[in-house]
C-alpha positions as CSV (number, residue, x, y, z in Angstrom):
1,X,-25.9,91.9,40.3
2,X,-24.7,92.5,36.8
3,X,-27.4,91.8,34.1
4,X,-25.2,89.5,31.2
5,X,-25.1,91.4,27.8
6,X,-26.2,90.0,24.8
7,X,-22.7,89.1,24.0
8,X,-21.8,87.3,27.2
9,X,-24.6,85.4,27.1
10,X,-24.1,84.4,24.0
11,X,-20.1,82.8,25.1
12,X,-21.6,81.3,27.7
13,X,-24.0,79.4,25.4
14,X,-21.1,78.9,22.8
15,X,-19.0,77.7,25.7
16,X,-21.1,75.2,27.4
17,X,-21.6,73.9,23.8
18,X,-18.1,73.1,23.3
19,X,-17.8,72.2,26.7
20,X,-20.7,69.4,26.0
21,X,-19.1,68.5,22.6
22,X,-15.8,68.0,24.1
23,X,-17.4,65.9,26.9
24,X,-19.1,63.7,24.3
25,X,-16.5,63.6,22.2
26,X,-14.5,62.0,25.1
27,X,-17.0,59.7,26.6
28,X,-17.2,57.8,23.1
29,X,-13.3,57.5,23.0
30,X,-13.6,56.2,26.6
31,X,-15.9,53.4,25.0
32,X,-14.4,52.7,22.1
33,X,-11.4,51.6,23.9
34,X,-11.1,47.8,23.6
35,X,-10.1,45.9,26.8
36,X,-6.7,45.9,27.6
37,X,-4.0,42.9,26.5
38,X,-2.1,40.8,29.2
39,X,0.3,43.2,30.8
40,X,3.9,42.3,29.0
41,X,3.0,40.7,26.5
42,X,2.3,40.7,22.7
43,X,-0.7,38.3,22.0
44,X,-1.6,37.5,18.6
45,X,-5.0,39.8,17.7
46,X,-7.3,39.7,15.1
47,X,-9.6,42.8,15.0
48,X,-12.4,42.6,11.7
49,X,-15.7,44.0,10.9
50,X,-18.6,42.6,8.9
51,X,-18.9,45.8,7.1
52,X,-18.3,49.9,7.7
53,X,-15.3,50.8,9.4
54,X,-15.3,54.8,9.2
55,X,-17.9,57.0,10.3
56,X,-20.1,59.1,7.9
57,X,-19.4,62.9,8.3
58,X,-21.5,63.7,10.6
59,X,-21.1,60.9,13.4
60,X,-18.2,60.2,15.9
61,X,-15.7,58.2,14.5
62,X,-15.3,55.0,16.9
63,X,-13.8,51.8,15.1
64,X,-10.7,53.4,13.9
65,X,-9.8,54.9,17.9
66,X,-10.6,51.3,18.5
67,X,-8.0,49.5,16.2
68,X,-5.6,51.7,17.0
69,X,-6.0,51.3,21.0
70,X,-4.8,47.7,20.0
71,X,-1.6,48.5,19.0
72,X,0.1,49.7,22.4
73,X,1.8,52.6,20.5
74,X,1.0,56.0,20.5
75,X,1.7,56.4,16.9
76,X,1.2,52.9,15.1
77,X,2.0,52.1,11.7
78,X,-0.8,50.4,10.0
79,X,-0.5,49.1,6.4
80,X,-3.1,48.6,4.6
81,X,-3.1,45.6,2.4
82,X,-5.7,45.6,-1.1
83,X,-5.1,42.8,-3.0
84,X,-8.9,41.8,-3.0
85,X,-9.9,44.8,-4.8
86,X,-7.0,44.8,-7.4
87,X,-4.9,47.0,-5.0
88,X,-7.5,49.6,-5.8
89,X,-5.6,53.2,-5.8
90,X,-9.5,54.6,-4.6
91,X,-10.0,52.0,-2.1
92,X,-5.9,53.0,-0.8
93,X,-7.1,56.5,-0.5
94,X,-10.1,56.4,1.2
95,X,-8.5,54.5,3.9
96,X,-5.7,56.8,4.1
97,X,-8.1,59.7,4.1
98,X,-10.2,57.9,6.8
99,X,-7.0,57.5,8.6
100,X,-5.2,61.1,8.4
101,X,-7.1,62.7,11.0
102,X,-5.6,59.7,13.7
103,X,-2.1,59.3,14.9
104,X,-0.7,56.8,12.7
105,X,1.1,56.2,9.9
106,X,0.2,54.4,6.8
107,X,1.5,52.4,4.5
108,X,0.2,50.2,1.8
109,X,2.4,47.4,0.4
110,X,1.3,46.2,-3.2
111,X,1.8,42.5,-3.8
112,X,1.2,43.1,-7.9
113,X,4.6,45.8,-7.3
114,X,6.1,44.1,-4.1
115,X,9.1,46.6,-2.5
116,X,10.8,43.9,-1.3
117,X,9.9,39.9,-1.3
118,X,10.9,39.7,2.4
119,X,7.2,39.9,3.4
120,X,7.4,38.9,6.8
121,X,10.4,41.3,7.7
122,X,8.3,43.8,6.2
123,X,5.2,42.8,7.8
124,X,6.9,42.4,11.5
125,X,7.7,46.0,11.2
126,X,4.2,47.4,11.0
127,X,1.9,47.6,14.0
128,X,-1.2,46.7,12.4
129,X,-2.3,45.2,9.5
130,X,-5.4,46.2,7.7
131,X,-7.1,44.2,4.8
132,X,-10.0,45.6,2.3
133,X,-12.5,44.0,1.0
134,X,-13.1,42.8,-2.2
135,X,-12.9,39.7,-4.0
136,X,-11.6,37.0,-1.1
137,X,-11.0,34.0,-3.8
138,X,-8.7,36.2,-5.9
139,X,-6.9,37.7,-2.6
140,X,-6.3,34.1,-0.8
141,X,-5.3,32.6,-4.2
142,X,-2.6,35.5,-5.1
143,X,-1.5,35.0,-1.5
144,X,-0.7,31.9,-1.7
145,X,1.6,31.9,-4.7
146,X,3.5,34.6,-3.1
147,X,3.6,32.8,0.2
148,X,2.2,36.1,1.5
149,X,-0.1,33.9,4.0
150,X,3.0,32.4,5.9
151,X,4.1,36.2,6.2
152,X,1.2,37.2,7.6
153,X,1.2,34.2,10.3
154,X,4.5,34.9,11.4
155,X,3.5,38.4,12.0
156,X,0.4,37.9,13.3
157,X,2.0,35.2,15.8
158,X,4.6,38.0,16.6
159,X,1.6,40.3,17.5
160,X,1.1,42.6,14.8
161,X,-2.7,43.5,14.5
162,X,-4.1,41.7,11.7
163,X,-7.6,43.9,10.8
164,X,-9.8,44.2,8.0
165,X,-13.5,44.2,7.2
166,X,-15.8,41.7,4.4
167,X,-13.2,40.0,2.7
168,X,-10.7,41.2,5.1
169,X,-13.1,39.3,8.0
170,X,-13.3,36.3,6.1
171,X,-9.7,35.5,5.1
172,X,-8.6,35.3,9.0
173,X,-11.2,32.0,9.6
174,X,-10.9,28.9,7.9
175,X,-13.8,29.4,5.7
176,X,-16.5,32.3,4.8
177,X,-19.1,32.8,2.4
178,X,-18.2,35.2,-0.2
179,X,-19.7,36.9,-3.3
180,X,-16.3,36.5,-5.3
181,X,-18.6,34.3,-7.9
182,X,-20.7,35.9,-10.6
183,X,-24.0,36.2,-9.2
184,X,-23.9,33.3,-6.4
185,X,-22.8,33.2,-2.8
186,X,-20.3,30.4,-2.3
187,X,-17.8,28.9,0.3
188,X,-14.2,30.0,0.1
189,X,-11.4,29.0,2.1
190,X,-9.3,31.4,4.5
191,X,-5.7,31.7,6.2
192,X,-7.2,29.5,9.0
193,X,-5.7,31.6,12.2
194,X,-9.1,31.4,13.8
195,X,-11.0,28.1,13.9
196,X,-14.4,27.8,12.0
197,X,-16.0,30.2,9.4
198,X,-17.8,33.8,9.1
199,X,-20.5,35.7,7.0
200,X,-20.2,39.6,6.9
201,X,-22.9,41.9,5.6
202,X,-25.4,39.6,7.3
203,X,-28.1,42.2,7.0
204,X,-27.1,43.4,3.4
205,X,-29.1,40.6,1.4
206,X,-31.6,37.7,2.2
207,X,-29.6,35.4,0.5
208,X,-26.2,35.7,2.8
209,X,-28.8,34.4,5.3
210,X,-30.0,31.6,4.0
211,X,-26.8,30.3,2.2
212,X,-25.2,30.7,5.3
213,X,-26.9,28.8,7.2
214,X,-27.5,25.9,4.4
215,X,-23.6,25.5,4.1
216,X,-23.2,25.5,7.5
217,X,-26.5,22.3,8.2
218,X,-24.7,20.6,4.8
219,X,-20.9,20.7,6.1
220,X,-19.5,23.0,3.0
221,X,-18.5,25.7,5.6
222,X,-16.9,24.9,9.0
223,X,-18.8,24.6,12.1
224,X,-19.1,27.3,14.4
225,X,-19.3,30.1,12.3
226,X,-19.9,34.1,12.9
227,X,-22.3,36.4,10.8
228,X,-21.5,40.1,11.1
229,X,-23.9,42.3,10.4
230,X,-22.8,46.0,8.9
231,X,-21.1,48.2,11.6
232,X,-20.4,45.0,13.5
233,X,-16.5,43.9,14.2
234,X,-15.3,41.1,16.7
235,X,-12.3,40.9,18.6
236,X,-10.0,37.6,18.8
237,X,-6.6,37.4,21.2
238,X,-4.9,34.1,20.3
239,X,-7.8,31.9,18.9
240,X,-10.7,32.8,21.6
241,X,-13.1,35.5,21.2
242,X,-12.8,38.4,23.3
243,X,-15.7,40.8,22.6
244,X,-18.0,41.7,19.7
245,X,-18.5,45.3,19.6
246,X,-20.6,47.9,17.2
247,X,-21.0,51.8,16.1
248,X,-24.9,51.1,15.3
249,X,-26.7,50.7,18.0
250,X,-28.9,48.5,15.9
251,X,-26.0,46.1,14.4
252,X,-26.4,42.1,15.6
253,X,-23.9,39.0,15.5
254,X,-24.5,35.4,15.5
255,X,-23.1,31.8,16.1
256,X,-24.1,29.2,13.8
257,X,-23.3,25.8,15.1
258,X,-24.1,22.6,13.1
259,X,-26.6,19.9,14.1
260,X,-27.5,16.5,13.9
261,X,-31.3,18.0,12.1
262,X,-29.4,20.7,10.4
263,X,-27.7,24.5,12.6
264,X,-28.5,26.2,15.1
265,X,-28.5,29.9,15.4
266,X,-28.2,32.5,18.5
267,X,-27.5,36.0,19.3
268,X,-24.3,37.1,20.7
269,X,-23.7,39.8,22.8
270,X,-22.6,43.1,21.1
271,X,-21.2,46.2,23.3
272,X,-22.2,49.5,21.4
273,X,-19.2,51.5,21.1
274,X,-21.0,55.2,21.3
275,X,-22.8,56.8,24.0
């Protein structure tokens, strides 16, 4: 037999490498698929993290192949929506850069410079919606003078994607706790699509705890309510919760229910989207 050179060994190290890679590589896109919709149909979905939606350089890129498995097309538009960080030119661009190395196209329509003030046509033609954080009070109040929140129903009804993460979590619920005050956490009213209230960046400060679950015991946030932690992002089809899924293997969820002594808080399942 043939002793290998130096050299062929060498590919055959090289190749069994990116033969691993390439197996890895796949077996996360295979779990970061999200469960698949009623055949025929076009349900209303709502797809939102608590925080951290793109990868860091190093790591496999999950939440994004997961949004875009929602759409049902093979190159979705998805337009990204910013009025909660003062339609932030940075914030646009690193989505877009997050987004360039995925098959989609994307758009950002800015409600201080609207292209056209038939929101929910333009809305109906985009596959996914995709709202960044920021200040929720300011976004929810500018959205309601432009009747930008009927838009989004009607789109969201139609079965565009709605998406988002902090402030674009909270805004799909009927009420959140959000840090759009100066200094203090503080309930804030959402579009109301799903019933009840959420908290994201649950693990971010001790205080998103314990306000949450004080407004929750005292009435001043509905009853049941979600916290996301960071890396955390729950799936909704039509008003029921589908699956709560994270890229940390570490990241929890939880369901606060009022009581008659005060809340109640439990664990929820959470399907780790890597390998």
């Amino acid at each position: 037999m043939t002793e290998p050179t130096d050299i062929s060994r060498r590919a055959f190290v090289g190749g069994t490498a990116v033969a691993a890679a390439a197996a890895t590589i796949a077996t996360a896109a295979q779990g970061a698929a999200p469960p698949p919709a009623p055949a025929g149909q076009k349900v209303p979905t709502i797809f939102a993290s608590g925080g951290g939606f793109f990868p860091q350089a190093w790591e496999t890129s999950l939440m994004p192949e997961y949004l875009l498995g929602l759409s049902g097309s093979k190159r979705p538009k998805i337009c990204w929506l910013g009025p909660a960080s003062g339609e932030s030119a940075a914030n646009f661009e690193t989505f877009a850069r997050g987004m360039e190395t995925h098959p989609c196209e994307v758009r950002h329509f800015n409600i201080y410079q609207p292209e056209t003030l038939d929101f929910a046509n333009y809305l109906m033609g985009m596959d996914i919606v995709f709202v960044g954080g920021g200040s929720t009070r300011n976004m929810m109040t500018l959205w309601r003078d432009w009747g930008f929140d009927k838009a989004l129903k009607t789109a969201w009804e139609a079965g565009v994607v709605m998406s988002g993460g902090s402030a674009g979590l909270i805004c799909w619920f009927q009420s959140g706790l959000t840090d759009s005050f100066p200094k203090v956490l503080a309930p804030v009213g959402g579009l109301g699509f799903l019933p009840g209230s959420t908290n994201p960046h649950y693990n971010v400060r001790p205080d998103r705890i314990s306000q949450y679950r004080k407004f929750i015991a005292d009435g001043s946030i509905d009853s049941p309510g979600i916290a996301l932690e960071n890396d955390a992002a729950v799936l909704y089809r039509g008003t029921e919760m589908v699956e709560i899924v994270s890229t940390r293997k570490a990241a929890k969820a939880f369901r606060l229910t009022r009581t008659a002594t005060g809340f109640e808080e439990v664990p929820l399942p959470v399907r780790y989207l890597g390998v």
